[in-house]
C-alpha positions as a Markdown table, in Angstrom:
| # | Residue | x | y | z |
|---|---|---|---|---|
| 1 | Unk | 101.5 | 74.3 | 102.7 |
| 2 | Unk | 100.8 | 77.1 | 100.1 |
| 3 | Unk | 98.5 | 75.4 | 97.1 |
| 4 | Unk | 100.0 | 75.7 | 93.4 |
| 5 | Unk | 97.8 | 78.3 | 91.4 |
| 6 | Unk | 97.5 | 78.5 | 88.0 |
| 7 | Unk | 97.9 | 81.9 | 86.2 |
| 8 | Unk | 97.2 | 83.5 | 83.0 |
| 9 | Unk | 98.6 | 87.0 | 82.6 |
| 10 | Unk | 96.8 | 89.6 | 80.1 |
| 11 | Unk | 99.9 | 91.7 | 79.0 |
| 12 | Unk | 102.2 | 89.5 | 78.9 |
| 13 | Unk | 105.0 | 91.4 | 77.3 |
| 14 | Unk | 104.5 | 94.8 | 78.6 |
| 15 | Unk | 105.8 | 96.2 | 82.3 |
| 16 | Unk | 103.7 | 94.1 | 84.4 |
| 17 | Unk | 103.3 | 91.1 | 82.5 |
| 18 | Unk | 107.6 | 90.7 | 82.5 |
| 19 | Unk | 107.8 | 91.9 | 86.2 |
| 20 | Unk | 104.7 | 89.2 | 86.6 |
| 21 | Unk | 106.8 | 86.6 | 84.8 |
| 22 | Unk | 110.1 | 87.4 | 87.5 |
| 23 | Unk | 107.9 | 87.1 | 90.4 |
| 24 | Unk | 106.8 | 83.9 | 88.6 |
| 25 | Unk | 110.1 | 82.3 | 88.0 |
| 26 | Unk | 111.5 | 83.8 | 91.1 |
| 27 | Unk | 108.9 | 81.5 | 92.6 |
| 28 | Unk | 108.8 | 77.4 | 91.1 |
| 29 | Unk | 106.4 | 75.4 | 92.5 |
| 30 | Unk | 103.6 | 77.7 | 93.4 |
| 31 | Unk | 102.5 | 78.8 | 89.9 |
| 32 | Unk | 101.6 | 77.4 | 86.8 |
| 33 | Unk | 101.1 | 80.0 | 83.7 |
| 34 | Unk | 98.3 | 78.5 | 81.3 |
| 35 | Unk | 98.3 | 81.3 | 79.1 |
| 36 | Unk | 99.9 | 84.1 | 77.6 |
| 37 | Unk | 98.4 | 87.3 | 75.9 |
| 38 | Unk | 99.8 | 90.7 | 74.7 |
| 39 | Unk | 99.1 | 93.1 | 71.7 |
| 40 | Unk | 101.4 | 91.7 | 69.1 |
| 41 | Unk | 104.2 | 94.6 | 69.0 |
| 42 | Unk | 106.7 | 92.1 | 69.8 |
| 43 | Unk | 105.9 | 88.5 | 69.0 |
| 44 | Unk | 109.9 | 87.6 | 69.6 |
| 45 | Unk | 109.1 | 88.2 | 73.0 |
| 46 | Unk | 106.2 | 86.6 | 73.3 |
| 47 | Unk | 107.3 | 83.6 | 72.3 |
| 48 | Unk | 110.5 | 83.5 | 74.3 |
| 49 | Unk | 108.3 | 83.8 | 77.3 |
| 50 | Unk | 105.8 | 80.9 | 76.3 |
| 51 | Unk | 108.9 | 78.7 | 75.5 |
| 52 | Unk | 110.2 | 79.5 | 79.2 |
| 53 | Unk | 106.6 | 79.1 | 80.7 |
| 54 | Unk | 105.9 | 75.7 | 79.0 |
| 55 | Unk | 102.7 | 77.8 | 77.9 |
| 56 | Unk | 100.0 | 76.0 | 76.4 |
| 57 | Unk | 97.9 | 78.7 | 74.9 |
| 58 | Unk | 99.5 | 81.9 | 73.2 |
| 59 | Unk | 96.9 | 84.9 | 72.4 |
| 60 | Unk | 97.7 | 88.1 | 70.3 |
| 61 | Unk | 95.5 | 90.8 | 69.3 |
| 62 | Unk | 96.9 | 91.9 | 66.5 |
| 63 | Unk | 96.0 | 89.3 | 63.8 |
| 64 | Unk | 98.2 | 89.9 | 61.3 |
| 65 | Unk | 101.1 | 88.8 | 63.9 |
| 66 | Unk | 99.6 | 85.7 | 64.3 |
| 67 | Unk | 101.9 | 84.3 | 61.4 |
| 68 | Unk | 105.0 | 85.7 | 62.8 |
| 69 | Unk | 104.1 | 84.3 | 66.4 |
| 70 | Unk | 103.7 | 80.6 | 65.3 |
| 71 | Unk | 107.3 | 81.0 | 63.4 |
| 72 | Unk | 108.7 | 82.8 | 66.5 |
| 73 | Unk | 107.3 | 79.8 | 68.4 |
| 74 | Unk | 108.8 | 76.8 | 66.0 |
| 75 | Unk | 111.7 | 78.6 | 66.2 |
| 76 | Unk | 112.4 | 77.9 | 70.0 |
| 77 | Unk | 110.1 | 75.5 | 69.9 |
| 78 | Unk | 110.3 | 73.1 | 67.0 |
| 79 | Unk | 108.1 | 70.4 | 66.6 |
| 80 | Unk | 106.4 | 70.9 | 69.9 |
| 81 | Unk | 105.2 | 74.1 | 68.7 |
| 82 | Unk | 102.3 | 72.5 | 67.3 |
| 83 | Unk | 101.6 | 72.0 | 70.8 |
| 84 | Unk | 101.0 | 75.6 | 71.9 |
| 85 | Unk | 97.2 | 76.8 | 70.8 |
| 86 | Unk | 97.5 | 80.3 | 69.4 |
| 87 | Unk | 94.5 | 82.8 | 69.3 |
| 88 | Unk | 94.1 | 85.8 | 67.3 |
| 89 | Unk | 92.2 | 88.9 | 66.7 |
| 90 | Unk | 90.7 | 91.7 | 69.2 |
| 91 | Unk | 88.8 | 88.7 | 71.3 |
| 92 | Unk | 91.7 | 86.7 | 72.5 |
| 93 | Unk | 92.5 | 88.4 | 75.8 |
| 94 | Unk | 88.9 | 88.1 | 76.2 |
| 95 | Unk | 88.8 | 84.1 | 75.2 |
| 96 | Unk | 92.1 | 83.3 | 77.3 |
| 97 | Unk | 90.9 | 85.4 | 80.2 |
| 98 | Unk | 87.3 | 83.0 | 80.4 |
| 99 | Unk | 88.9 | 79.8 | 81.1 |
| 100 | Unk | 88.9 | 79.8 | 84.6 |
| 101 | Unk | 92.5 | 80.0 | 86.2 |
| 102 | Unk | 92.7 | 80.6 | 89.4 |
| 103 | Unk | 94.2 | 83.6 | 89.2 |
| 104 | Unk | 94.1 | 86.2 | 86.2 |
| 105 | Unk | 96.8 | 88.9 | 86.0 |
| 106 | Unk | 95.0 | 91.6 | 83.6 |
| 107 | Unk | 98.3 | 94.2 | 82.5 |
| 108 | Unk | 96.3 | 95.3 | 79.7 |
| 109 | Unk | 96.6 | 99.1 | 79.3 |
| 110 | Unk | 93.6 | 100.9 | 78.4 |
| 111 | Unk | 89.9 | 100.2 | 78.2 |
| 112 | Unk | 90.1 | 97.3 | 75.8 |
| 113 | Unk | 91.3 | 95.2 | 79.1 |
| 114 | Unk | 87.0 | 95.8 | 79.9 |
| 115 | Unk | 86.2 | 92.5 | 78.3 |
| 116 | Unk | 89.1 | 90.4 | 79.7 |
| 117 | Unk | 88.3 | 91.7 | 83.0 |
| 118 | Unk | 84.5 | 90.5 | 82.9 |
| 119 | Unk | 85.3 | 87.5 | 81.7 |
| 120 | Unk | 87.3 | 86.6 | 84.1 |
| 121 | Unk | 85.1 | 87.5 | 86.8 |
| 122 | Unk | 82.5 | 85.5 | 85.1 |
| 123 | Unk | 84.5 | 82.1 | 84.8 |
| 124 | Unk | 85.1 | 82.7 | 88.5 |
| 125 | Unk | 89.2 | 83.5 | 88.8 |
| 126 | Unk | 90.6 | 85.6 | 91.1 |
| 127 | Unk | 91.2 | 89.1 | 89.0 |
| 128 | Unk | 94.7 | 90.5 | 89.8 |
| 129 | Unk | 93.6 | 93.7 | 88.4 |
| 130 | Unk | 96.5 | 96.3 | 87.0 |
| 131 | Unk | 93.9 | 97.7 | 84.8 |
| 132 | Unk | 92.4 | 100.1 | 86.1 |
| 133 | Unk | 90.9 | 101.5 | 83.1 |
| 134 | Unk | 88.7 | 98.2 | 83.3 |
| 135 | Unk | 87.2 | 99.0 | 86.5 |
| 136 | Unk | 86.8 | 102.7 | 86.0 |
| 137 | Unk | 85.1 | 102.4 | 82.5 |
| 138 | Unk | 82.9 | 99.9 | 82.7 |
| 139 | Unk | 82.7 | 100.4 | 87.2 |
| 140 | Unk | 78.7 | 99.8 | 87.3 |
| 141 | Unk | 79.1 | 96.1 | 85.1 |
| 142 | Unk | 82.7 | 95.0 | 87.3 |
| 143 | Unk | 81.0 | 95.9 | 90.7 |
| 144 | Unk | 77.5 | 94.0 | 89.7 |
| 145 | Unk | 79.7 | 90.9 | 88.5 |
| 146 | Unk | 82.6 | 90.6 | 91.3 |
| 147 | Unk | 82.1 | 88.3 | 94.4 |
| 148 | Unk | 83.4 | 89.8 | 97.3 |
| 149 | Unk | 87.1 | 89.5 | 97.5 |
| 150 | Unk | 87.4 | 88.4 | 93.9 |
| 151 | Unk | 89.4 | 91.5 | 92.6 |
| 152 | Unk | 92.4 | 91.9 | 94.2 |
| 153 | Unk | 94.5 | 95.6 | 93.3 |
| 154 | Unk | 97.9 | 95.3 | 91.4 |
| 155 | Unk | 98.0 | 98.8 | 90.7 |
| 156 | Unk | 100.2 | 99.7 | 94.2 |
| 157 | Unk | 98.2 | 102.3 | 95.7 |
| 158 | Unk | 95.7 | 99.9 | 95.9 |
| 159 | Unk | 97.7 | 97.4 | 96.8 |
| 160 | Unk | 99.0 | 99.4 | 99.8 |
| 161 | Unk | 95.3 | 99.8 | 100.8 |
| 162 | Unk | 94.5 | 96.7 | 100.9 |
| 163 | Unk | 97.5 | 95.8 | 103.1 |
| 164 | Unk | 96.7 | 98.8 | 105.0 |
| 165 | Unk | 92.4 | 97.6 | 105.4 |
| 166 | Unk | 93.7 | 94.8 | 107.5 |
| 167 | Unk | 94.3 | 96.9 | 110.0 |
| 168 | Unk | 90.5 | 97.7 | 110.7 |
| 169 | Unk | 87.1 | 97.3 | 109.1 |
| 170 | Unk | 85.1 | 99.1 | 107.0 |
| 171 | Unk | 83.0 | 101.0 | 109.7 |
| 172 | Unk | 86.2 | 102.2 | 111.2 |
| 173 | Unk | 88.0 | 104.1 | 108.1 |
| 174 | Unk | 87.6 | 107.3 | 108.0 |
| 175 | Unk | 89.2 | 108.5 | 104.6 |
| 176 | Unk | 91.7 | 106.6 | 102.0 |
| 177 | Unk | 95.3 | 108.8 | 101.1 |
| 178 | Unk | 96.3 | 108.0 | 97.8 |
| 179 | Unk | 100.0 | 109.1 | 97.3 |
| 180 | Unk | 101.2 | 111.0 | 94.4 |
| 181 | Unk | 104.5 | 111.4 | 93.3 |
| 182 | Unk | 103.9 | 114.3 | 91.3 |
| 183 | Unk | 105.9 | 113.2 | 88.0 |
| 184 | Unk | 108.4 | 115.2 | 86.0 |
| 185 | Unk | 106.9 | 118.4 | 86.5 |
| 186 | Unk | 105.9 | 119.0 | 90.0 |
| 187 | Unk | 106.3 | 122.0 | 91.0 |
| 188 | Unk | 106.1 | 124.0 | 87.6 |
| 189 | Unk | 103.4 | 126.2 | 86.7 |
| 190 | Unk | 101.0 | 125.6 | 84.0 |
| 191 | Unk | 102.4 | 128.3 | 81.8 |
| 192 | Unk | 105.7 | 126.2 | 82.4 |
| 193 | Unk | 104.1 | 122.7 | 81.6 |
| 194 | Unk | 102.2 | 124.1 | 78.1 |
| 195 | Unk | 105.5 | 123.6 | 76.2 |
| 196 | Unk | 107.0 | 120.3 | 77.7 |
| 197 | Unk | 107.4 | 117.7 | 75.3 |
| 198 | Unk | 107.1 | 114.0 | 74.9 |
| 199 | Unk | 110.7 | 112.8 | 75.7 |
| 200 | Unk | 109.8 | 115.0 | 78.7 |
| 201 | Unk | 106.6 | 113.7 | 79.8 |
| 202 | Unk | 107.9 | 110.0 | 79.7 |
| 203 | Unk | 111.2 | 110.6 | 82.2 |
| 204 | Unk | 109.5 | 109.8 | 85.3 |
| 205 | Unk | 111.8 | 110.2 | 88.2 |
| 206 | Unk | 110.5 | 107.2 | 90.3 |
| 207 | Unk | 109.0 | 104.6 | 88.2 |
| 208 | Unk | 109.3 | 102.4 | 85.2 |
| 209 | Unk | 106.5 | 102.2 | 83.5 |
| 210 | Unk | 104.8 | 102.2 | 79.7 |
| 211 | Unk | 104.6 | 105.2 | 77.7 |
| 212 | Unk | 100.7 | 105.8 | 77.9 |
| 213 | Unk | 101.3 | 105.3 | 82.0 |
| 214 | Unk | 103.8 | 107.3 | 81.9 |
| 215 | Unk | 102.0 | 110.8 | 80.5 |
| 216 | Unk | 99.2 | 110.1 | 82.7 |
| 217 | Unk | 101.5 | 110.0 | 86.0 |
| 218 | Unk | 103.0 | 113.3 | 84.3 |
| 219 | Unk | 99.8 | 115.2 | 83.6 |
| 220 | Unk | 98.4 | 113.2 | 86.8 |
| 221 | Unk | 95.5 | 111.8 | 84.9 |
| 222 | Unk | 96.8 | 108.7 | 86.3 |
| 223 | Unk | 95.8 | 109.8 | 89.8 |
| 224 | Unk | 92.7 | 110.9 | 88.4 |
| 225 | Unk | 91.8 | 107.5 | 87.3 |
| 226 | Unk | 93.2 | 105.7 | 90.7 |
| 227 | Unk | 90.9 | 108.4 | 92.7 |
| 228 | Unk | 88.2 | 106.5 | 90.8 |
| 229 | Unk | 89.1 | 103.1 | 91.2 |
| 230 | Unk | 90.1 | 103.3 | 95.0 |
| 231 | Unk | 86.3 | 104.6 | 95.0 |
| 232 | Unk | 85.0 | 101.9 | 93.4 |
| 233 | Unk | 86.8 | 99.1 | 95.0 |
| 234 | Unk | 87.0 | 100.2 | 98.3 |
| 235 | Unk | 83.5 | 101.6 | 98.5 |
| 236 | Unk | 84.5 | 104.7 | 99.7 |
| 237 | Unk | 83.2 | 108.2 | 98.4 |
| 238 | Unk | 85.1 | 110.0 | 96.3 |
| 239 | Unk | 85.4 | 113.7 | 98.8 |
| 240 | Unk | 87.1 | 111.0 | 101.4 |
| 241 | Unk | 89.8 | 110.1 | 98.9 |
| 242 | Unk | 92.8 | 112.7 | 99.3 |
| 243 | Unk | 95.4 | 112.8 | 96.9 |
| 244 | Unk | 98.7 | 113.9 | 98.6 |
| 245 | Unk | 102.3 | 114.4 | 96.9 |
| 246 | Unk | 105.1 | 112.4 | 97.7 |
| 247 | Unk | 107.8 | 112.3 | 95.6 |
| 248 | Unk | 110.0 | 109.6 | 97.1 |
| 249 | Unk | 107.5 | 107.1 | 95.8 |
| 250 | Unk | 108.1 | 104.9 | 99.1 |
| 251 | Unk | 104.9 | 105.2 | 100.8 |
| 252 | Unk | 102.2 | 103.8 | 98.4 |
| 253 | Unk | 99.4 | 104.9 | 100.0 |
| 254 | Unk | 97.4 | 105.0 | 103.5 |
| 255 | Unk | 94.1 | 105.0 | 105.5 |
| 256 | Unk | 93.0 | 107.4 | 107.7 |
| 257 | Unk | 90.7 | 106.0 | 110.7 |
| 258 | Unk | 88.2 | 107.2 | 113.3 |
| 259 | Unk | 90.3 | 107.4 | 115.9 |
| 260 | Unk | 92.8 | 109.3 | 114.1 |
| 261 | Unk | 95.4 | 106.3 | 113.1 |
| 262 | Unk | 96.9 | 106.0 | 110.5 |
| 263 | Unk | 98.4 | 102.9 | 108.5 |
| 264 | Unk | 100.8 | 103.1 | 105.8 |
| 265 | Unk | 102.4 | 100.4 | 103.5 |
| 266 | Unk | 106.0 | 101.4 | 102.7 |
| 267 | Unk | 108.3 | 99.9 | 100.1 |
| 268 | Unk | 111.2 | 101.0 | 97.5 |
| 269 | Unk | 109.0 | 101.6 | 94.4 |
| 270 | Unk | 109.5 | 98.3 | 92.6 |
| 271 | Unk | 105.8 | 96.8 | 91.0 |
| 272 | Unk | 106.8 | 93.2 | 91.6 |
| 273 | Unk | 105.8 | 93.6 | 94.8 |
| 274 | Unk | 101.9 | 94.4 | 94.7 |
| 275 | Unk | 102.3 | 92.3 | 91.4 |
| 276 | Unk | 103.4 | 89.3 | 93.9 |
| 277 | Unk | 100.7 | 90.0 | 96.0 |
| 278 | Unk | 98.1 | 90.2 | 93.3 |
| 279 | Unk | 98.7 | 86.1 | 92.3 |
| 280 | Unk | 99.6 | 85.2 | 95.8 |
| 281 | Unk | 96.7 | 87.3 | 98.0 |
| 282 | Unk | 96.1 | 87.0 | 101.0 |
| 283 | Unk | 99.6 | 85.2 | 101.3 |
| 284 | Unk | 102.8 | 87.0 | 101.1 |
| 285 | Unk | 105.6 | 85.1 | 99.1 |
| 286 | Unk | 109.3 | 85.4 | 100.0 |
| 287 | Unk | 111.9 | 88.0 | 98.9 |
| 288 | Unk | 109.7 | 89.3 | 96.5 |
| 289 | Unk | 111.2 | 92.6 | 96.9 |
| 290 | Unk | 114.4 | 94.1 | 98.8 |
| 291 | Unk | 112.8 | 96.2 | 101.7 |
| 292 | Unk | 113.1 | 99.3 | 103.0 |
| 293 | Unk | 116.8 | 100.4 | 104.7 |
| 294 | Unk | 116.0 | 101.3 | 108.2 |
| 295 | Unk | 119.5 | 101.7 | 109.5 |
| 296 | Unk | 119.8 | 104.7 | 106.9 |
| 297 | Unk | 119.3 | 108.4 | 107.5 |
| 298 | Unk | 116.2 | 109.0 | 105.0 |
| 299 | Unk | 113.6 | 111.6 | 104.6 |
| 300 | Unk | 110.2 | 111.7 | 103.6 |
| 301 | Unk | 107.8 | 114.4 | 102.6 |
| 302 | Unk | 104.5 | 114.9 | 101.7 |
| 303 | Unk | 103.2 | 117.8 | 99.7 |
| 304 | Unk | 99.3 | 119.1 | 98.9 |
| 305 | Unk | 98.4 | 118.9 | 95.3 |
| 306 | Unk | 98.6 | 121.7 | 93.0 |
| 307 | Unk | 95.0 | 121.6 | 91.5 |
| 308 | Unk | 95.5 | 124.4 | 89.5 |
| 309 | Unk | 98.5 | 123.2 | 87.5 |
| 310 | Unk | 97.2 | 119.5 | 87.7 |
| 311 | Unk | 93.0 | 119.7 | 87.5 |
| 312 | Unk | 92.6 | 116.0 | 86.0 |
| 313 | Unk | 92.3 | 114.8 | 89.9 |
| 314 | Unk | 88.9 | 117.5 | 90.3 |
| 315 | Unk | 87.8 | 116.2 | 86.9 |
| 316 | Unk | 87.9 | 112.6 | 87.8 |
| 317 | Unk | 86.2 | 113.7 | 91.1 |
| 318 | Unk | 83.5 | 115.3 | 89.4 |
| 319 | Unk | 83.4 | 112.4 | 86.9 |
| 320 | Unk | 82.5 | 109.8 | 89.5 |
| 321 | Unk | 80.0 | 111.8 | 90.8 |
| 322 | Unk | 78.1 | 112.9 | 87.8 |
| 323 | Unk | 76.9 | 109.8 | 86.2 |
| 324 | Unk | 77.6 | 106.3 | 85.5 |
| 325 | Unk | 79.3 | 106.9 | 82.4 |
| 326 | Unk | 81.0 | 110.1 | 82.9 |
| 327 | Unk | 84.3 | 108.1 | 83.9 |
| 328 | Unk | 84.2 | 106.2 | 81.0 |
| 329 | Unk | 84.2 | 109.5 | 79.2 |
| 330 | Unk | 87.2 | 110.9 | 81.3 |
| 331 | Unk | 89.4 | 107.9 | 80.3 |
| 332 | Unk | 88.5 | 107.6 | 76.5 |
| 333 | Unk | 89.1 | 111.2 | 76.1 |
| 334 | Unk | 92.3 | 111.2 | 77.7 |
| 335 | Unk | 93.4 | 108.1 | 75.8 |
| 336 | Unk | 92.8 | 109.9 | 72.6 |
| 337 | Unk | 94.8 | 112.6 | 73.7 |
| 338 | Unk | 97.8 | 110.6 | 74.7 |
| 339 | Unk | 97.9 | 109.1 | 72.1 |
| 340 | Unk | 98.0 | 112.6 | 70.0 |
| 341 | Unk | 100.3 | 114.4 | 72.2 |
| 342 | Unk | 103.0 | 111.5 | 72.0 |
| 343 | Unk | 102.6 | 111.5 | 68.2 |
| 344 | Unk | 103.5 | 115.3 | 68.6 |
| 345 | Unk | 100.7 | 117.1 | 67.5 |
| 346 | Unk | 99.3 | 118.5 | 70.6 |
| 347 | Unk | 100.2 | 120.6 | 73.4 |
| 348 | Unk | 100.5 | 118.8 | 77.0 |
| 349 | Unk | 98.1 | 120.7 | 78.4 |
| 350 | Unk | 96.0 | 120.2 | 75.4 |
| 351 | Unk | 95.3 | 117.1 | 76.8 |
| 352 | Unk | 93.6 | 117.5 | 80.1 |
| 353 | Unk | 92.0 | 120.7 | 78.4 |
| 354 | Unk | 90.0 | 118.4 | 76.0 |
| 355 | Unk | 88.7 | 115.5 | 78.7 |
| 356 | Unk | 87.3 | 118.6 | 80.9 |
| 357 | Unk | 85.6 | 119.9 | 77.5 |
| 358 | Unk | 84.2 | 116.6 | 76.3 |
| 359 | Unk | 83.2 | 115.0 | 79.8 |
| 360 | Unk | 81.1 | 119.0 | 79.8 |
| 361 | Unk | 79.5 | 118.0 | 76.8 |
| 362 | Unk | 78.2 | 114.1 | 78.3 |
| 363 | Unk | 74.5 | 113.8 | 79.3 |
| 364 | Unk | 75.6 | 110.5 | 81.2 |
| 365 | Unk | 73.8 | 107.5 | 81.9 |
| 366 | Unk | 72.3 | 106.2 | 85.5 |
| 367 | Unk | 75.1 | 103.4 | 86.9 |
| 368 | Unk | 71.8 | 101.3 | 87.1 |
| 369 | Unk | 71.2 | 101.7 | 83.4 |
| 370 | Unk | 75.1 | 100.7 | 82.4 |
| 371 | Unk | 75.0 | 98.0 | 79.8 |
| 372 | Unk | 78.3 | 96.9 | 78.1 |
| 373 | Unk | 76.8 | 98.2 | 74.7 |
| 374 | Unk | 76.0 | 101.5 | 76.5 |
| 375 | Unk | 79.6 | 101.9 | 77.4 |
| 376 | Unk | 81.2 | 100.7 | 74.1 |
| 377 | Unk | 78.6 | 103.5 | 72.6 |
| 378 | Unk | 79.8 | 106.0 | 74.7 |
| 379 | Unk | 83.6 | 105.3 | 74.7 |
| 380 | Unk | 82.9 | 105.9 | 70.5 |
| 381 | Unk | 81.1 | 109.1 | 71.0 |
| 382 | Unk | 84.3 | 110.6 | 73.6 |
| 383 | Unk | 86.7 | 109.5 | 71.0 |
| 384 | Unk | 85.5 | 110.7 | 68.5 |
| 385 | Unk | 84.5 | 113.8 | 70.1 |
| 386 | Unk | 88.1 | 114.1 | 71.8 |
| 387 | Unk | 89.4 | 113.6 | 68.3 |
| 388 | Unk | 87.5 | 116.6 | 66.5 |
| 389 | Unk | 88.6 | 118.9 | 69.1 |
| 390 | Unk | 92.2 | 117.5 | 69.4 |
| 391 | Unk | 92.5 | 118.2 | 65.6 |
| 392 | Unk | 91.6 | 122.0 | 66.4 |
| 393 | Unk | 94.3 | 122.2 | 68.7 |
């Protein structure tokens, strides 16, 4: 008999914090949410889902929503809203995360999810990790902290590995195929791509996903930053990671081993599924997902990445390699530059341009000298650095 978990889910509001919350409900009696956290855009939501949840603990990082959350939360909740602790300010993710659930689900998007993620680790939970920016920023502190089997990948490439791993052992792989599926503008040009704007960048053919997820997987920063993490988790090196194109979004990704086998895990792109996987691993949960049509006609393909339209996949290759902060570099840079080019004062191209300009101008730091004060530093410096050139632009 499966044992009831309890959860707390970093994120709570955005794309994989609701999908978490389906697979949760979709589920009674083999999870129990604790707590809640998520930025503080919409508080309405948030409380809805801790009135749902029977959540005990709230957190929002914004702290001039926590006001509007405790009236959201005697609104559905009257007088048992003084039951519900709420938390507030740029720690709470990092507070709620620390108290030792059996399973935290970190949908954080962006580096700030650093802090959650190590505290987590350190209280001992299982980390369902869908930030990846987490591992790749602060990889060096996340790999020193982690018992083995203690992160298990949300994001579904690496979910798909993971299936895919148990299959063979570590000895017998001999590369990891991370699956691209090339985003709104594969097959342009880069002349073509210069002029594409937001509303462009953020129609994804395949997935669902938030809007800073969303220009990455377009400018394939996103892969970039995967390369990274499937290097890190998987302990692989980074020149037997291949990136491939497939645009039907079906297979997530593959290993490649000795004998020349491969395995590949295979599902309609819908996140619940290595979301499910993430608070249930290494147990599978029922009907999570609808599965794959096999009595239909279908076709697959699989295409080699353009580098020179797309280089963000070298640069994050090259980033791993260089130093133990160079990745950190890569992802704050890029950051900054999403965040310009959906406020519309930059180019698309603009932004991949500036990460390979600023990660050029990082000395780096040994992995072995990594502190979380080192990386905090040099997230500052790339900003800021990403910022003066991004204003030039």
């Amino acid at each position: 008999m499966s044992t009831l978990r309890t959860v707390t889910l970093l994120g709570s509001t955005g794309s994989i914090g609701t999908q978490a919350i389906d697979v949760v409900e979709a589920h009674p009696g083999r999870f129990v949410v604790e707590a809640l956290s998520a930025g503080g855009s919409d508080v309405a939501l948030l409380a809805d889902q801790a009135a749902a949840l029977g959540v005990r603990t709230v957190a929002v990082a914004d702290a001039a929503r926590a006001e509007d959350l405790r009236a959201a939360l005697s609104a559905r909740l009257g007088r048992g809203a003084a039951d519900v602790e709420v938390l507030a300010g740029p720690d709470a993710a990092t507070q709620v995360a620390g108290r030792g659930s059996d399973v935290v689900l970190n949908g954080i998007t962006g580096s700030v999810g650093l802090r959650p993620t190590l505290a987590a680790l350190q209280a001992g939970s299982t980390l369902a990790l869908a930030n990846k920016e987490s591992l790749v920023v602060g990889g060096p502190l996340v790999k020193a902290l982690a018992a083995p089997g203690q992160i298990v990948p949300v994001d579904s490439e690496h979910s798909a590995i993971a299936q895919a791993l148990r299959g063979g052992n570590a000895e017998e792989v001999r590369r990891l195929i991370l699956t691209a599926s090339g985003g709104p503008f594969r097959g342009r040009t880069r002349d073509e791509i210069g002029t594409v704007t937001a509303e462009q960048a953020l129609a994804h053919p395949t997935w669902a996903m938030g809007p800073v997820v969303t220009v990455n997987s377009a400018s394939l920063m996103n892969k970039g930053l995967e390369l990274i993490e499937a290097h890190l988790l998987f302990d692989v090196p980074t020149d037997d990671i291949t990136v491939v194109v497939h645009p039907q979004s079906v297979v997530h990704s593959m290993v490649e081993f000795r004998d020349g086998s491969t395995i590949a895990q295979a599902s309609p792109p819908d996140m619940r599924l290595p979301i499910a996987l993430g608070l249930s691993w290494p147990e599978r949960l029922d009907a999570v997902s609808p599965p794959c049509d096999w009595t239909q006609a279908v076709g697959w393909t699989f295409e080699p990445l353009d580098d020179a339209t797309f280089p963000a996949v070298g640069l994050a290759r090259a980033a791993a390699a260089a130093s133990g902060t160079h990745p950190a570099v890569y992802n704050a840079a890029n950051e900054q530059g999403v965040a310009a080019f959906l406020r519309g004062r930059i180019a698309f191209t603009d932004i991949v341009d500036t990460v390979e300009r600023v990660l050029g101008e990082h000395d780096g730091v040994a992995p072995a000298a990594v502190t979380l004060d080192v990386v905090e530093e040099v997230e500052r410096w790339a900003r800021a650095r990403a910022d003066e050139l991004l204003a030039r632009s």
